[in-house]
C-alpha positions as CSV (number, residue, x, y, z in Angstrom):
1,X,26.9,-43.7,209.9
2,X,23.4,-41.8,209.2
3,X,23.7,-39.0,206.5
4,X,23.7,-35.8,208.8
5,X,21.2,-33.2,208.4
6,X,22.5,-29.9,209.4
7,X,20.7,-26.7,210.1
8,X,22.1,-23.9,211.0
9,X,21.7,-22.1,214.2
10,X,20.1,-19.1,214.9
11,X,21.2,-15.5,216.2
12,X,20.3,-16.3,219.8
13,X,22.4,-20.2,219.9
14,X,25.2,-18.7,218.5
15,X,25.3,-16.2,220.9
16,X,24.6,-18.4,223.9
17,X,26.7,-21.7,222.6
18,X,30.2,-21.3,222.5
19,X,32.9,-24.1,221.3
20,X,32.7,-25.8,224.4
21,X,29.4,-26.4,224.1
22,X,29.1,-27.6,220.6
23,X,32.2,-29.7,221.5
24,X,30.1,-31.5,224.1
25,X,26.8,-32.0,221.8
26,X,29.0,-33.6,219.3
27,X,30.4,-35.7,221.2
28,X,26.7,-37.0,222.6
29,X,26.7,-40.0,220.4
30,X,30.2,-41.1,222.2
31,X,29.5,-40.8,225.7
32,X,28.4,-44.1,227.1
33,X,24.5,-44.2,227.6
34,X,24.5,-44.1,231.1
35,X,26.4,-40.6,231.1
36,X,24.3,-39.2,228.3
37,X,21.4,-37.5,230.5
38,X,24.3,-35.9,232.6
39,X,26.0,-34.6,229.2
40,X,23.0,-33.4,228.3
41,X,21.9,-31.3,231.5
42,X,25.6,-29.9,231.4
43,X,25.0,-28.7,227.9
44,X,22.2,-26.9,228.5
45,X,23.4,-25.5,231.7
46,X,25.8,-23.8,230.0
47,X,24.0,-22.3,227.8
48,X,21.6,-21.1,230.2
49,X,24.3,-19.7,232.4
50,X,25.7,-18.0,228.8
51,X,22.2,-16.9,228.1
52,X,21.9,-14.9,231.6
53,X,25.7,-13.5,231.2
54,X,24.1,-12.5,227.6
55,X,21.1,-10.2,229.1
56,X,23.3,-9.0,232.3
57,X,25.9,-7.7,230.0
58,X,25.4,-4.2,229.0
59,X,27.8,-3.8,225.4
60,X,25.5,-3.8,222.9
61,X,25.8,-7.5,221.4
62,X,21.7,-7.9,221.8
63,X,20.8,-4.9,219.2
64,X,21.3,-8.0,216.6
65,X,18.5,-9.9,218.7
66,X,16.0,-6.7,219.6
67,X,12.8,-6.9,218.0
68,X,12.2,-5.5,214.4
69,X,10.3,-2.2,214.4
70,X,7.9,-3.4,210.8
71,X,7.3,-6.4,211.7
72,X,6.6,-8.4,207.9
73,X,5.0,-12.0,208.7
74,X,6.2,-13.0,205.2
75,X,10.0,-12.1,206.4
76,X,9.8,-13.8,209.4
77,X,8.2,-17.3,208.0
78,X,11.0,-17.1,205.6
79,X,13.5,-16.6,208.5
80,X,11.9,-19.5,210.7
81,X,11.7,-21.9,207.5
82,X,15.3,-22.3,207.5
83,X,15.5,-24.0,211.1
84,X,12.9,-26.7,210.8
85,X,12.0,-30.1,209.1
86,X,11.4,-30.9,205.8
87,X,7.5,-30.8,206.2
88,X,7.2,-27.9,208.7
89,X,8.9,-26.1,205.8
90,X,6.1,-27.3,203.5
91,X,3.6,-26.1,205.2
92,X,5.5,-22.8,205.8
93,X,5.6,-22.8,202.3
94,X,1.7,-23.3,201.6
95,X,1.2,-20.5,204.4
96,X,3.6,-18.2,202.4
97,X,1.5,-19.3,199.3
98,X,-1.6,-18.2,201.1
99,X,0.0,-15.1,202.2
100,X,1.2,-14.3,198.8
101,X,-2.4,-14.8,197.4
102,X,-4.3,-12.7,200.1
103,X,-1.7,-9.9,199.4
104,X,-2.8,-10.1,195.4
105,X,-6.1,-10.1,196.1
106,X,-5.4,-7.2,198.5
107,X,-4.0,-4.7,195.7
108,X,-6.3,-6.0,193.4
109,X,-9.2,-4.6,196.0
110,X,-7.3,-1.1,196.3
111,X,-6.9,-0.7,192.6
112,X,-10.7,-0.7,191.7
């Protein structure tokens, strides 16, 4: 077997995809082929049908999702770096680099 690479999920799939569903997404790679596209649409039905009972509910769950009031583009790179590939997260990191640099410069400007 391949060596897994694992991420880990975010807020919003661990709000929408319950056991069941992760049940049925790991066992993908077990389903004979012709059943696989089927699996597949199932899967992401139910997390769709999760994801509306998710907004229609009214107890408070999605304050963890609502939108941050300062909004800091280094934060949220860092955030997203964790969820994708090797060189998406090298380039996050140059952009971060970049960021960095611009900020230095920036408070470098202000103290003259």
């Amino acid at each position: 077997m391949s060596e897994e690479k694992s991420r880990p999920l975010t807020l919003l799939d661990e709000m929408v995809s319950d056991d069941s569903v992760q049940i049925l997404k790991a066992a993908f790679p077990y389903i004979p082929k012709e059943n696989r596209q089927l699996l597949s649409v199932y899967a992401k039905f139910l997390e769709l049908q999760n994801t509306f009972a998710l907004f229609l509910e009214n107890t408070g769950n999605l304050s963890a999702c609502e939108a941050i009031e300062d909004t800091d583009p280094t934060q949220m790179l860092t955030d997203i770096r964790r969820y994708c590939s090797p060189s998406t997260q090298t380039q996050i990191d140059r952009l971060l680099e970049t960021l960095a640099t611009v900020q230095m410069f920036e408070m470098l400007q202000e103290a003259k």
